[in-house]
GUGUDO-846195 format. One record per residue (C-alpha): x, y, z; residue in one letter. Coordinates in steps of 0.2 Angstrom, whole numbers, m for minus. Example, Ala and Ser with C-alpha at 12.3 -4.5 7.8 and 13.67 -1.06 7.14 Angstrom:
R/east/north/up/aa
R/62/m22/39/A
R/68/m5/36/S
This chain:
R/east/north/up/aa
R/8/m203/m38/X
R/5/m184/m44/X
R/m3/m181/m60/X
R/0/m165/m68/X
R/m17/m158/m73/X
R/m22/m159/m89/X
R/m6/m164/m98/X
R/m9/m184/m90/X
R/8/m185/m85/X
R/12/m195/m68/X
R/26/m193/m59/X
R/30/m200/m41/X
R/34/m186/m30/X
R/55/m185/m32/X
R/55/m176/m46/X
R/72/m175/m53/X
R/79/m154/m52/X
R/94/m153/m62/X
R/101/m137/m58/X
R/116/m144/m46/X
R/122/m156/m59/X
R/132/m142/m67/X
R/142/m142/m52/X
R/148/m158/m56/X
R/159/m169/m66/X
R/151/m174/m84/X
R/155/m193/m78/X
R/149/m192/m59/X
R/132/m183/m66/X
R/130/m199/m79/X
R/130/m209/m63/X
R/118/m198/m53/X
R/107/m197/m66/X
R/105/m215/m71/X
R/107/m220/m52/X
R/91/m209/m51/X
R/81/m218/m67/X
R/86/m235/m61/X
R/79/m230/m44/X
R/62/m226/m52/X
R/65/m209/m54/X
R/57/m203/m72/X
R/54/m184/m69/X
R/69/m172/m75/X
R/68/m153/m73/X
R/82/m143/m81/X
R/85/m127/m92/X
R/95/m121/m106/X
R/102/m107/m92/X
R/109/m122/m81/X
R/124/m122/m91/X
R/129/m141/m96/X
R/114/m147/m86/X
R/104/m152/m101/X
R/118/m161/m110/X
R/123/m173/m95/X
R/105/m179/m95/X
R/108/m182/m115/X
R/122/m192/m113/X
R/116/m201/m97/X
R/96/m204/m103/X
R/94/m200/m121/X
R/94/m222/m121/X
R/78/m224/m112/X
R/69/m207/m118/X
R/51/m213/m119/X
R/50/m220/m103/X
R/54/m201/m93/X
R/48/m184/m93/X
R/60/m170/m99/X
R/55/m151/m94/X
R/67/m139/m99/X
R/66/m120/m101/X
R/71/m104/m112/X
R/76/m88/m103/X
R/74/m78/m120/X
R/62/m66/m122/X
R/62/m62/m141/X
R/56/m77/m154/X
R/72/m77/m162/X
R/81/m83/m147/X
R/67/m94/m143/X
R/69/m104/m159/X
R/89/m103/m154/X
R/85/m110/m138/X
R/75/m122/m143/X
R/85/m131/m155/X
R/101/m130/m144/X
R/89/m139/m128/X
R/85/m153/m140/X
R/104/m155/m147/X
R/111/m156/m132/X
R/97/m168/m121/X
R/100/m178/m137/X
R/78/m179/m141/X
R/66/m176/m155/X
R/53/m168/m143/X
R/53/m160/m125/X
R/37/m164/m114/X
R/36/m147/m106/X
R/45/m130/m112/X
R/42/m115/m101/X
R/45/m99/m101/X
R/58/m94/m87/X
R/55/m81/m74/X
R/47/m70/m88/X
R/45/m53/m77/X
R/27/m54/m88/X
R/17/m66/m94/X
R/17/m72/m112/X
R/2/m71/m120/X
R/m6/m74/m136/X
R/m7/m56/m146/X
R/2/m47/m133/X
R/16/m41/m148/X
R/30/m51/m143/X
R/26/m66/m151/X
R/35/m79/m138/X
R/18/m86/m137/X
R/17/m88/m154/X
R/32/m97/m157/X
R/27/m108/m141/X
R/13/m115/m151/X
R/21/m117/m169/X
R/33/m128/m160/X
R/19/m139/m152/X
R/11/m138/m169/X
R/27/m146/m177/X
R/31/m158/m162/X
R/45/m152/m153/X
R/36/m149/m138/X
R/20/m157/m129/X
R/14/m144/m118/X
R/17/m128/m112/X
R/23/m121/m96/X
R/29/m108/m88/X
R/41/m104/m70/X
R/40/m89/m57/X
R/45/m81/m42/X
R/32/m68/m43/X
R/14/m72/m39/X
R/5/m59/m50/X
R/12/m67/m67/X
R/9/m85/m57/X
R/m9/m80/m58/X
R/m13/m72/m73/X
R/m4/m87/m81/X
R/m15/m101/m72/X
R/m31/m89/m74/X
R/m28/m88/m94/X
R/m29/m105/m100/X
R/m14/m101/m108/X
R/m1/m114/m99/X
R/0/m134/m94/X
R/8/m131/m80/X
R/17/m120/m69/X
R/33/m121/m60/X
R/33/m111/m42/X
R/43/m111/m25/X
R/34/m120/m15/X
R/37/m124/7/X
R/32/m124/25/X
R/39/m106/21/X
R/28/m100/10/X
R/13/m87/14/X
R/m6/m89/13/X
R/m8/m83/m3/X
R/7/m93/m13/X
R/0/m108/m4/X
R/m17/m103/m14/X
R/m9/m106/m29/X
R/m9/m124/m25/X
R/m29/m123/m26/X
R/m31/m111/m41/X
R/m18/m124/m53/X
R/m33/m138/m47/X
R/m47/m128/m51/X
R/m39/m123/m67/X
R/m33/m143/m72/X
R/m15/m134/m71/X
R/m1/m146/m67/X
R/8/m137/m51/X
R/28/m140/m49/X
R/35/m137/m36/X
R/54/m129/m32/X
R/61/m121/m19/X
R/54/m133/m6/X
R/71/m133/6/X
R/68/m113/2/X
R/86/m112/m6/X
R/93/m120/7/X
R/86/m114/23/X
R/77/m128/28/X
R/86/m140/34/X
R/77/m155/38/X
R/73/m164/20/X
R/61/m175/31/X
R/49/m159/37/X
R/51/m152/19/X
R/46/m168/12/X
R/31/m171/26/X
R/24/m155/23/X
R/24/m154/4/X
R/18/m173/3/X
R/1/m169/9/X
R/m3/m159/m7/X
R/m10/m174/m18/X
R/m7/m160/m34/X
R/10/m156/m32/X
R/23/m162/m41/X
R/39/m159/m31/X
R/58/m155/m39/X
R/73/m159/m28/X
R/91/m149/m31/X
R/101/m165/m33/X
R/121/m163/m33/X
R/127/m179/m21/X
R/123/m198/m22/X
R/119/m196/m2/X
R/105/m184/m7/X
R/98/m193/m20/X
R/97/m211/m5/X
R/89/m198/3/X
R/74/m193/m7/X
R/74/m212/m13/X
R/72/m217/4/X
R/57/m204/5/X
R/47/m213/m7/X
R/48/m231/0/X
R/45/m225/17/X
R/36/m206/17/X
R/40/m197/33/X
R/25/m195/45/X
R/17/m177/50/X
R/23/m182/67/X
R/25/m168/83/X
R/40/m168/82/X
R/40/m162/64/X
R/25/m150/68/X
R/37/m141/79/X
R/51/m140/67/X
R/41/m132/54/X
R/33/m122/68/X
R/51/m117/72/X
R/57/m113/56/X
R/42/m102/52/X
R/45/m91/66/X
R/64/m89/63/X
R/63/m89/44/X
R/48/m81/39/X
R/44/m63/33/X
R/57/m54/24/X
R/71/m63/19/X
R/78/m70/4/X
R/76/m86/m8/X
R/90/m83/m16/X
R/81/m85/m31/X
R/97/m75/m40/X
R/85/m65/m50/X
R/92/m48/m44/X
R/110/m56/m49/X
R/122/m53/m59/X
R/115/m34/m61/X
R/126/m28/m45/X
R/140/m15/m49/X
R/149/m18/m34/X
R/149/m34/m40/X
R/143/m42/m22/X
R/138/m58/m22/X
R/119/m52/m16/X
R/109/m70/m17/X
R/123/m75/m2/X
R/126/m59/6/X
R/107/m57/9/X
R/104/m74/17/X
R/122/m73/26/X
R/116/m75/44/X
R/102/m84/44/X
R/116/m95/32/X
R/129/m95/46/X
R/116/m101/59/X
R/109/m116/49/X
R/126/m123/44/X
R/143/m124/47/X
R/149/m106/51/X
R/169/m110/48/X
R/166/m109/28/X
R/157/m93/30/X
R/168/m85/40/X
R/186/m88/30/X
R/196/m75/24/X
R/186/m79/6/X
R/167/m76/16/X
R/176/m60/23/X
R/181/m52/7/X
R/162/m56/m2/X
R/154/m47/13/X
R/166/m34/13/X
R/161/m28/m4/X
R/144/m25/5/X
R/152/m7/11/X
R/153/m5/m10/X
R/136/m3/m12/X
R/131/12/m22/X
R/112/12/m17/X
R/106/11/m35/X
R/93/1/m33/X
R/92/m11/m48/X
R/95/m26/m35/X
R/77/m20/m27/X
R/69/m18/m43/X
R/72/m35/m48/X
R/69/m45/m32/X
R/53/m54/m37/X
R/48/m51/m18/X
R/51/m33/m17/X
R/62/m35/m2/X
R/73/m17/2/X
R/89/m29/m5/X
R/102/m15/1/X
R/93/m14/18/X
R/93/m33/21/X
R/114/m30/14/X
R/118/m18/28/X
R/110/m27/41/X
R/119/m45/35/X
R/135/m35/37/X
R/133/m28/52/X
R/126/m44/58/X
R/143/m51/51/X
R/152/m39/58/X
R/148/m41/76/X
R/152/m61/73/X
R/167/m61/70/X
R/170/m45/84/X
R/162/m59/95/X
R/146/m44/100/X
R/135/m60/90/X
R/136/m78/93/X
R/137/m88/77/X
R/124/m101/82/X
């Protein structure tokens, strides 16, 4: 059982992330959804960006709304489309209140006084009891940071792995020494890791983290459910798994945390173009390598070199660079100069 700092709130550690569920059938979601709440599952992470996301968990949970945790998020960074947001999240998830509302991937902090008054308008909803405390999510560690250090935020939502470095890892620590609830997302690194047992292995041994799980399939919730009866030991075998996966995936390579997307006037698909190979070698290469996978990589030879990918990559990876080399990488795939696996 993780509690989340100083809000009190307990969760066990499959919390519910609801970004896939707009992939899926209004119907099949209600089913996943409740299948999850029926299973013991009480923590639900969406966001007003998730398209229909927030409205399948209305129709699926607004029945048994005291007994779970609803954390949602605005992308907006004026007050006026905060108040917008606001109001639409608790229409459409069919509630009176919403346990955490964060900020979403703000490329700076909100603060009190800082001029834009998002802050503000955090707090005069709390005051009026649409929301119970105040969180905030991010890709970049510097916000991550001065967030926790000000005393300004509940809790903080940040990718979390057997990938990450020493220094996001930290984080971990400083949300403790702060009394800051830590959630976690991202820990199959957007898909990279394969192994949900090694993911869940290594994440279950922080006692503070409170972990969200992309949910689409009925197959992948069994197996997060299964996780929590039985929790996968830190055995060798795992041990050398994550030791494997660090030395093939760590360093410079990308998230596909989509914030550098849909800014690209080539119009590439960068979030998949980026992570192409190391895509191809982790999963089934035929999907990849279809007349449709062809055509997205061959708008790669588009680029224009403007830069505004690389400006917004909350890693400052070279995004064109790591492009180039996907496609030549590609390239010599399918001329059979690479082998796929």
């Amino acid at each position: 059982m993780v509690v989340l700092g100083r809000t009190g709130i307990r969760s066990g550690k499959n919390g519910f992330g609801a970004l896939p569920i707009q992939r899926v059938a209004a119907d099949a979601a209600v089913r996943l959804l409740r299948g999850a709440y029926d299973a013991g599952i009480t923590f639900f992470d969406t966001a007003r960006a998730y398209s229909d996301s927030e409205r399948k968990i209305g129709a699926a949970l607004s029945g048994v709304r005291g007994d779970i945790v609803i954390a949602t998020k605005t992308a907006s960074r004026t007050a006026e489309g905060f108040w917008k947001d606001l109001h639409t999240s608790l229409d459409m998830l069919k509630t009176g209140y919403i346990d955490i509302y964060q900020f979403h991937g703000p490329e700076s902090c909100p603060l009190p006084g800082d001029g834009s008054g998002l802050y503000e308008a955090m707090t005069e909803a709390k005051g009026q009891g649409k929301i119970r405390f105040i969180g905030i999510t991010s890709h970049r560690r510097p916000v991550a940071e001065e967030a926790v250090k000000s005393g300004a935020y509940d809790t903080l939502q940040f990718p979390l792995s057997y990938l990450s470095d020493a220094g996001e890892i930290a984080l971990t620590e400083l949300c403790r020494q702060k009394d800051v609830g830590f959630i976690a997302m991202k820990a199959l690194a957007g898909g990279l890791i394969t192994r949900a047992d090694a993911a869940y292995a290594w994440i279950d041994a922080f006692d503070s983290v409170l972990p969200i799980w992309g949910i689409e399939r009925e197959r992948e919730l069994d197996e997060f459910l299964g996780f929590a009866k039985d929790p996968p030991a830190m055995t060798e075998g795992i041990k050398a798994v994550i030791e494997r996966d660090r030395v093939e995936l760590a360093g410079n390579f990308c998230r596909g945390c989509g914030y550098c997307m849909p800014v690209c006037p080539a119009k590439i698909h960068i979030s998949l173009c980026a992570r192409m190979i190391r895509l191809i070698r982790r999963s089934p290469s035929a999907h990849w390598l279809s007349d449709e996978g062809r055509a997205m990589m061959g708008r790669i030879a588009g680029c224009e070199d403007c830069g505004q990918c690389k400006s917004h990559c909350p890693y400052e990876l070279d995004t064109p660079a790591l492009l180039r080399q996907n496609l030549a990488d590609y390239n010599g795939i399918l001329a059979g100069e690479v082998a796929p696996e």
